[in-house]
N, C-alpha and C positions, 0 to 999 in steps of 0.2 A: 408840445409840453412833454409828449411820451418820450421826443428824441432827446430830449435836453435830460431827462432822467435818465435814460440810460447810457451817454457820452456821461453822465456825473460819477454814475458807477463804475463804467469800467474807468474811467482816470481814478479813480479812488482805488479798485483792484490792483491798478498798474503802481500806485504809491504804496502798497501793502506789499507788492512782490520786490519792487525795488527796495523798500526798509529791506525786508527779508534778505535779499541779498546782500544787502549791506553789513550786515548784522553778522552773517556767516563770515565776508570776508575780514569784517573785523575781530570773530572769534580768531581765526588764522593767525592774525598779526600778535594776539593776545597769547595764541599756544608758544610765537615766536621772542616774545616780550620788547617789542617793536609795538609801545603804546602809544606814540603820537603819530603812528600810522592808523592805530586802530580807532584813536580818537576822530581823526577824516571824517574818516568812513560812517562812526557812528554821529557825529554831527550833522550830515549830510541825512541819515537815518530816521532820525528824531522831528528834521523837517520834512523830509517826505510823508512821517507817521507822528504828529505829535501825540497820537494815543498811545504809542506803544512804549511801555511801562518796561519793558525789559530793555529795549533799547536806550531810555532813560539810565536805568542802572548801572548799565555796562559804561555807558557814558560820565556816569559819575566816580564808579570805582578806576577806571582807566583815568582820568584827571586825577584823583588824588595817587596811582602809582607813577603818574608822568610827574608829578610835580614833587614826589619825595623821594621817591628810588628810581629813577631811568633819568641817562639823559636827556636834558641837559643839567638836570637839578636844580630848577628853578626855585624848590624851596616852599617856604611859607609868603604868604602873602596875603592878608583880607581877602581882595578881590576875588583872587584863583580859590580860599578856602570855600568863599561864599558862594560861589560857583558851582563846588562840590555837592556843596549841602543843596543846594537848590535841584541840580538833577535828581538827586536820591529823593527829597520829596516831591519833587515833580513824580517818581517812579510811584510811591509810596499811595499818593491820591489816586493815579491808575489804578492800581494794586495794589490793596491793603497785606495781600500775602506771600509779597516779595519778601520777607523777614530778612534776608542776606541784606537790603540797604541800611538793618539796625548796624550791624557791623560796621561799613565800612563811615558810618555818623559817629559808630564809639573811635573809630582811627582817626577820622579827620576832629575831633575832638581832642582828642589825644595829641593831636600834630599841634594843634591849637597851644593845648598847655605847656606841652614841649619848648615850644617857641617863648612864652609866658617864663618858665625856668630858665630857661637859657639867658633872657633878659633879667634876670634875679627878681621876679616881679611875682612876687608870694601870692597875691591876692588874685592877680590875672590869671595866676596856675593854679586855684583854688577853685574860680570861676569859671574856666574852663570845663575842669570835670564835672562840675554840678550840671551845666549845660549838655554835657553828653548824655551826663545817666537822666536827665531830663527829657532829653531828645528820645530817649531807649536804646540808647548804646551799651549802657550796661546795664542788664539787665536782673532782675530781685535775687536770681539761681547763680548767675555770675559773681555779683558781689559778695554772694555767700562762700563761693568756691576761694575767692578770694581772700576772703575773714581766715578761713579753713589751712589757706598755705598760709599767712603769718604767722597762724598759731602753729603751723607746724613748726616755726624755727625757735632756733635757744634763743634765749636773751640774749638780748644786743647785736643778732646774727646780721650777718652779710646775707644778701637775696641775690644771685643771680639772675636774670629771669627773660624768658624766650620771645615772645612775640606779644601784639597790641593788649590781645586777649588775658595777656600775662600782667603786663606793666600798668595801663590805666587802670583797671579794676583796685587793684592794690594799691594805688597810687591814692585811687579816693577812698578808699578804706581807711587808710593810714592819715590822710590831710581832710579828711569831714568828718567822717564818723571817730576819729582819733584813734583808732586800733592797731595797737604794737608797733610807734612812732619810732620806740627802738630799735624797731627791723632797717638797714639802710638798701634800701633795692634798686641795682644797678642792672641795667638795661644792655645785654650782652650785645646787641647788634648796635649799640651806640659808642664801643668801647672806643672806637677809633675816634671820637670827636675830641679833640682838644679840650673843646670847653666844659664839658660834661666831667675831664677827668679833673680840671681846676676845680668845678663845683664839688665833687667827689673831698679831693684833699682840704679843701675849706670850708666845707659844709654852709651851711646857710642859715643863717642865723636862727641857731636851734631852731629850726626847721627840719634840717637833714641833717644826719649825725656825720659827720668828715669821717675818711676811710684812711687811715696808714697806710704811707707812701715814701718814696727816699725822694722823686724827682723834685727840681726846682720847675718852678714856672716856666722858664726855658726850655728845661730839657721835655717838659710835655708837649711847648709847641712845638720844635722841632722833630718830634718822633714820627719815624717812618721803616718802613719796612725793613729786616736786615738778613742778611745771607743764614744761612741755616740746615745745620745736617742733621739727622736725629739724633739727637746725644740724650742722655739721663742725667735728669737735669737733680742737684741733691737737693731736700729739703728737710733740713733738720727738725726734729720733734722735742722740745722739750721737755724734761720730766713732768713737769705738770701738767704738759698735757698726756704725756704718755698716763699718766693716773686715771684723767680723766678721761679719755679714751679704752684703757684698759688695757695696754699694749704693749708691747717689750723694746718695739722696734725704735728706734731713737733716731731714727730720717725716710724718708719718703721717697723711694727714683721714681722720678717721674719720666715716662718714655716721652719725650716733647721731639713731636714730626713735625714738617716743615709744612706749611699750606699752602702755599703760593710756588709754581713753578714757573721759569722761563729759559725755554730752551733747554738748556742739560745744569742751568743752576735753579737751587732750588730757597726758595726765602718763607720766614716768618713773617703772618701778618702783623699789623698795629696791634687787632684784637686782643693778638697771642700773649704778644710783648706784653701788656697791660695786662693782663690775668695773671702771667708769672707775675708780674711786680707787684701787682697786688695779696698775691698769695705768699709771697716772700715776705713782704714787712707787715702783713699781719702776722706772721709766725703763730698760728697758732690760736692768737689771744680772745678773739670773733669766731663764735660761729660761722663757717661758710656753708651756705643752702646753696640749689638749687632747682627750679621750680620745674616737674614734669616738664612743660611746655618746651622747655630748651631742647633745640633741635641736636643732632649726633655732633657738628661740627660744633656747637657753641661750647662744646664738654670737652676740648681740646686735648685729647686721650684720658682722663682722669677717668673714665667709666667704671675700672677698677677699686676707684677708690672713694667712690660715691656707693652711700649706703640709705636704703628707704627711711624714711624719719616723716611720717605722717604720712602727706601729698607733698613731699620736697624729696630732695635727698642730699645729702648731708656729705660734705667733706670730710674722710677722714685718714687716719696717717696708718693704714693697713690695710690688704687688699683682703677687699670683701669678700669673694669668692671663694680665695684657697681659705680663708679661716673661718669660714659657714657663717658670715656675719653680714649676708647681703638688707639684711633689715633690721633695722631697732624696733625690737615686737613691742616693747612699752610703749615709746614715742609712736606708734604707727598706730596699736589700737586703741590708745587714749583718745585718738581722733574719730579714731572709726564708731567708737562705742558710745558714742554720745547724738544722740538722737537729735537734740538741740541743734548741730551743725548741719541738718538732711534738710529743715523747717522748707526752705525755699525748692527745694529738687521739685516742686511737685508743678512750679510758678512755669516751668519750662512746658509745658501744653499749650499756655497761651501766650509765651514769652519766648516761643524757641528763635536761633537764631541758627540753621542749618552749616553755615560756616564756622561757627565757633562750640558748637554745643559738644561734639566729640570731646570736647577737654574734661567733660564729665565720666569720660572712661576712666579716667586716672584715679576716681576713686576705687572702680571698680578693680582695677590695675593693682591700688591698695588692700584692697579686699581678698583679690585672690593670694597677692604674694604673703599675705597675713598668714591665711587659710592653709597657705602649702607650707609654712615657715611653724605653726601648730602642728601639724599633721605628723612633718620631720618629727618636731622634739618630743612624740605621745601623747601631746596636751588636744585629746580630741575631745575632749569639752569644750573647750573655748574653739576648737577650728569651727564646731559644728556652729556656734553661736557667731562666730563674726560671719560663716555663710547665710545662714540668717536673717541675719543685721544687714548685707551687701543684697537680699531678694527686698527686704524690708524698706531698706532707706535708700535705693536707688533702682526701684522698681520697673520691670520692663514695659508695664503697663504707660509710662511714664517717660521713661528713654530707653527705646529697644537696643536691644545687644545686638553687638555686630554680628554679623554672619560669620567672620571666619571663628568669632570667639564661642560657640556654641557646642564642637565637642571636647575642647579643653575645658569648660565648665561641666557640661556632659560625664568629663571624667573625674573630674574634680569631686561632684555632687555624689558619684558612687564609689571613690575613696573615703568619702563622709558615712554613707550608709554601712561599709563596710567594717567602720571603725564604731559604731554604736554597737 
């Protein structure tokens, strides 16, 4: 009986070291983004160890990046969704404090709805999201972040906006909780889909407000890549929005570089293409946001002429920097100064999600560029008060500041002191 114990153990050990192995060589594949390599490995993993909870994980977020971004593109599918969602809570029952599986349940939830929209199917993309933030995909501090960027935008604004973390939230903000339907928020890493830009130009049955556009139905399907040097590209200002801006300037150059190289020529992507055209036959007339989250490439050189405007930033037809106008201090602490918008920050103790929570800097982000944008104009009463407000309502008790941000606040907190 003793041998048969201990022949059980060590094949048990040997199955704990083989996962292990596995698991590494699947991280490799994962740093390579060769994820139906990595998938192998962790399938093979998970039945050596079906206890092991990280292994699960890995195995679920790698299926949902094999099956939406890598080839082959297999896409949306019940089965392969169901699948996803199953590893993550397989991981989930091991380990209640993997928090990273909320995430990638709000993506594949997200991929769900996506799919739901694309089929014009209102009620299926409705259901969707309720399913996610059900699941704990989005979670009570998320949707509040998200309440916080609607409101950042003008009436009737355009939304640009960055990753999952950026688009579902807001998505059920605006189609459950019905907040600022006005806002139309287009999903920058999707610009290249066809069918996303047909929904865009014809909205959805006052559902989603359609977006001003010149192309025919044609020319959006056919749109593809085109040859491209840096030129400056014009964009005219009209008077009224010069008023409403506050500005003299009566066009916009825009420096538009090319993204895509091959060989010694150099091309515009779809994305690109689609941003200019969209920013051309709005002329003006829509607020264009967008939302922190948008990574350096989704801002297609415009970084100049994006200005802070709560937790967004704000298209506008003058460059920010040369005219000291990198923040709209009204729109920025109208947000900041109201305690009502902080209610949920606290929900993030027991709701954290380690991959997505840093998007909580951004208020911080707001806070300080408030803070140093007061300080500039002699208004150190109010700098000292939205500092404050930034120790107050996103407390590090709560969500610790990064490391490298510590002697910039450091110095910040004794340009405060020294101005009392």
């Amino acid at each position: 009986m003793n041998r048969i114990i201990l022949v059980s153990l060590f094949l048990a050990m040997c199955n704990l070291l083989i996962a292990q192995d596995l698991k590494t060589l699947a991280n490799k594949e994962i740093d390579n983004e060769n994820y139906l390599k990595a998938v192998s490995y962790l399938e093979q993993a998970v039945v050596s160890n079906p206890k092991d909870s990280e292994a699960w994980y890995l195995l679920g977020h790698c299926l949902h990046w094999l099956y939406y971004d890598s080839v082959p593109f297999t896409g949306y599918n019940q089965h392969a969704s169901d699948r996803v969602l199953d590893c993550l809570q397989k991981a989930l029952a091991r380990d209640p404090r993997l928090r990273n599986c909320y995430g990638v349940i709000g993506s594949e939830y997200g991929a769900r709805a996506v799919n739901e929209l694309q089929s014009g199917n209102r009620s299926g993309f409705i259901n969707q999201l309720r399913l996610g933030q059900k699941a704990g995909g989005y979670p009570d501090w998320l949707l509040e972040y998200a309440r916080n960027t609607l409101n950042s935008c003008g009436q009737d604004a355009i939304l640009f906006a960055g990753g999952d973390a950026d688009v579902f939230p807001v998505w059920y903000c605006q189609f459950i909780e019905n907040v600022r339907t006005d806002v139309t928020l287009i999903p920058v890493a999707l610009l290249d889909r066809p069918w996303l830009i047909l929904l865009l130009k014809s909205g959805l049955n006052d559902f989603i407000q359609p977006v001003a556009m010149t192309w025919t139905r044609e020319q959006i399907m056919d749109m593809h890549i085109t040859k491209w040097m840096t030129q400056i590209v014009d964009l005219p200002v009209p008077l009224e929005a010069q008023h409403r801006f506050d500005t003299i300037d009566s066009s916009l150059q825009w420096v538009l570089t090319p993204d895509i190289q091959r060989n010694d020529r150099s091309f515009l992507s779809v994305n690109r293409i689609i941003l200019l055209g969209l920013l051309t036959a709005n002329n003006w007339h829509r607020p264009v946001h967008f939302t922190l989250g948008c990574q350096p490439w989704m801002l297609s050189d415009l970084n100049n002429h994006l200005q802070l405007h709560g937790i967004t930033m704000e298209f506008v037809p003058f460059l920010t920097e040369v005219t000291g106008k990198k923040i709209n201090i009204d729109a920025t602490t109208r947000v900041l100064k109201d305690a009502n918008n902080f209610q949920k920050v606290a929900t993030l103790k027991n709701q954290n999600i380690p991959s997505i929570s840093p998007v909580l800097n951004n208020y911080r982000v707001a806070y300080l560029q408030a803070c140093d944008s007061l300080l500039h104009s002699g208004d150190f009463k109010s700098a000292c008060r939205i500092f404050d407000l930034m120790e107050a309502n996103v407390p590090e008790s709560v969500f610790p500041m990064p490391d490298g941000w510590k002697n910039e606040i450091d110095n910040l907190r004794e340009r405060i002191k020294a101005s009392r």
